[in-house]
N, C-alpha and C positions, 0 to 999 in steps of 0.2 A: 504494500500500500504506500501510498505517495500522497503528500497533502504539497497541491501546488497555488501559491496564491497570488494575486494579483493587486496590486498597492491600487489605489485612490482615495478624493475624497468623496462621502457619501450626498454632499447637496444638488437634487438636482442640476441645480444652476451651474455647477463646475463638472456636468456631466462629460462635456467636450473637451474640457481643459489637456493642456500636453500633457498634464501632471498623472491626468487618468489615466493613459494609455494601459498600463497594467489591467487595469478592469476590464479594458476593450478586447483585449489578448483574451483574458480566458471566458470572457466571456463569445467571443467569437470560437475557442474549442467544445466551452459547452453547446453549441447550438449545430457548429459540426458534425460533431460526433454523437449528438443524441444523449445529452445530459438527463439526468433526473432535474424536476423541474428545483428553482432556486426555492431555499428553507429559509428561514431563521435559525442562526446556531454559532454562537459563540462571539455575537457581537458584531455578527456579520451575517452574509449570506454564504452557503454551500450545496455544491451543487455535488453527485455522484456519478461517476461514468468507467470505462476501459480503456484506453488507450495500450496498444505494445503488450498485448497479454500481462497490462498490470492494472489493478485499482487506483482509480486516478480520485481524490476528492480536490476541486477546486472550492476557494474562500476569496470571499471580497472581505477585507474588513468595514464594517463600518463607522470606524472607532475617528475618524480624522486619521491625515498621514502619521501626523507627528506621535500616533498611540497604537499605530497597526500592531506590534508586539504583543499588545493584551489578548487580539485576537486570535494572533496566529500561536500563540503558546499557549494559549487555553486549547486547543484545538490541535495541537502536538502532542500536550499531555492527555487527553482524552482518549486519544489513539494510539497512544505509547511511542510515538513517530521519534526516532531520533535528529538532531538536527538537517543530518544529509541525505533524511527522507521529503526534505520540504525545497520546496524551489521557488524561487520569490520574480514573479515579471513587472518588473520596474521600467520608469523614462531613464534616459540617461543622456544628460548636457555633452558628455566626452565624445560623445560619439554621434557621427554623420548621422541626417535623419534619416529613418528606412536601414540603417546598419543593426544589427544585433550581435551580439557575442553573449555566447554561455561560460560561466566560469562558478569555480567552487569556493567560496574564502571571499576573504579579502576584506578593504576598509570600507568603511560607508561612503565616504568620498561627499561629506556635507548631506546626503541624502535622511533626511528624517525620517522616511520610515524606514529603511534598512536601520538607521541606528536605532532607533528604538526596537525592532525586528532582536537586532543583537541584542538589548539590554535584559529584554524577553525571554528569549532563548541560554540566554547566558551563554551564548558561543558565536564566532562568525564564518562554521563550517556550511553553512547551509549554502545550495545554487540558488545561482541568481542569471536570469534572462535578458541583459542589460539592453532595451528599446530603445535606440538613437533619437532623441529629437532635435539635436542640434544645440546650438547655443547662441545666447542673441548677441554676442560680442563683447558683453561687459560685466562684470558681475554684480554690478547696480542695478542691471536689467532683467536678471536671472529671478527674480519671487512672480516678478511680470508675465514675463515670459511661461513659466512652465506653470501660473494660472492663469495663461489666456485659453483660450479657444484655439484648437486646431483651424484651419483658414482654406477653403476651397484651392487654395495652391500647394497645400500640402497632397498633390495626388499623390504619393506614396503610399498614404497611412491605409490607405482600402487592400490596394494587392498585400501590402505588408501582412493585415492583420489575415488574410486570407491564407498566403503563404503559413505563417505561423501554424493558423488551426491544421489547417494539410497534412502539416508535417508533423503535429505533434507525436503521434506514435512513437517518432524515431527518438525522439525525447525520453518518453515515457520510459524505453529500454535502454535505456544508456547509452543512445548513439548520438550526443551530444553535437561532437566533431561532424559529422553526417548530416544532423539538421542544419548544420549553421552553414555545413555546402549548398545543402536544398536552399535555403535562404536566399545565400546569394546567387546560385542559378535564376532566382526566380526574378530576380531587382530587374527590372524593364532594361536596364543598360545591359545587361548581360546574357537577355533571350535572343534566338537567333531570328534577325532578321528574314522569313517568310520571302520577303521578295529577290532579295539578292542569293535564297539557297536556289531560286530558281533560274536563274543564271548561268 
C-alpha cells in the first residue's frame, strides 16, 4: 500500500492557483484510473484505487499548505505507512514549467508544506513529485506568483496533468526513472512531428 498525496490549498477560490497543482495531479489519476469516489478522512479528502499491481490511496489535505503534515501523518499512522510508503506531488519554483523530476529525501527548499510534511513525519525520507511551474524572477514575487491562477498560456499544465495520470502505474511500481522518461516523451517539444515522418 502507498499513501500518495497531493499539496494544496482547500479554498475554493485558490482552486486554480500554481500552488494547487499537487491536487490537480492526483486528482487527474483518481478520475483516470477509476478512483473510489473522494471521502472525508483525516483532515482531508481520500480517495482509493490500483495502480502497478499496488494499493494506491490518494489524500488532498485540507488542513492549509503550511499544516499539510497533520494530515498526511494522521493518515500514515493509521495505515502503519512508513515514510517511503508516501509520495508527496508538489509545485516547484526550481524547475521549468511542465518539467517534473521524482526524487527521494531531501530539503524542503522554503516549501511549507513539504516542511511541515517533515515536521509530521518526523523524517525527510519520503518521495516527492516535484511539478515545475516556473518562477517569476524575483523572490518578492514568488507568494504572488505561486497564489495566482494558472493563465490560458500556461498550455502545458492540460497535457502535463494528463501525461502524469497515464503514466502513473509506472510510479506506482517503482519505475520512477521510467515515468519521468514517459514525461518527457510526452512534452509537445519532444513528440514527433506527424508531418515531417512523412517525408
Amino acid at each position: 500500500m502507498r499513501l500518495w498525496v497531493g499539496l494544496g490549498n482547500p479554498e475554493p477560490r485558490m482552486r486554480h492557483n500554481r500552488h494547487n497543482i499537487g491536487f490537480m495531479a492526483v486528482e487527474a489519476i483518481a478520475a483516470r484510473h477509476g478512483f473510489s469516489p473522494w471521502r472525508s478522512r483525516f483532515a482531508g479528502r481520500l480517495a482509493e484505487g490500483s495502480l502497478g499491481g499496488e494499493r494506491i490511496l490518494l489524500l488532498e489535505p485540507l488542513t492549509y499548505m503550511n499544516a499539510s503534515g497533520e494530515s498526511v501523518a494522521a493518515a500514515a499512522r493509521f495505515y502503519k505507512l512508513p515514510a517511503e510508503a508516501v509520495t508527496v506531488f508538489h509545485d516547484d519554483l526550481d524547475l521549468a514549467p511542465g518539467r517534473v523530476r521524482v526524487k527521494r529525501g531531501g530539503s524542503a527548499a522554503g516549501h511549507n508544506g513539504l516542511r511541515s510534511i517533515d515536521q509530521h513525519l518526523g523524517t525527510d525520507q519520503y518521495w516527492r513529485v516535484r511539478l515545475g511551474i516556473g518562477h517569476p524572477g524575483s523572490r518578492e514575487r514568488v507568494v504572488g506568483y505561486v497564489l495566482g491562477d494558472f493563465t490560458p498560456a500556461d498550455t502545458w499544465l492540460a497535457p502535463l496533468l494528463e501525461s502524469v495520470a497515464e503514466h502513473a502505474p509506472l510510479l506506482a511500481s517503482g519505475r520512477a526513472d521510467l515515468f519521468m522518461n514517459r514525461l518527457a516523451q510526452d512534452r509537445p517539444e519532444n513528440r514527433p512531428d506527424p508531418a515531417k515522418e512523412q517525408v
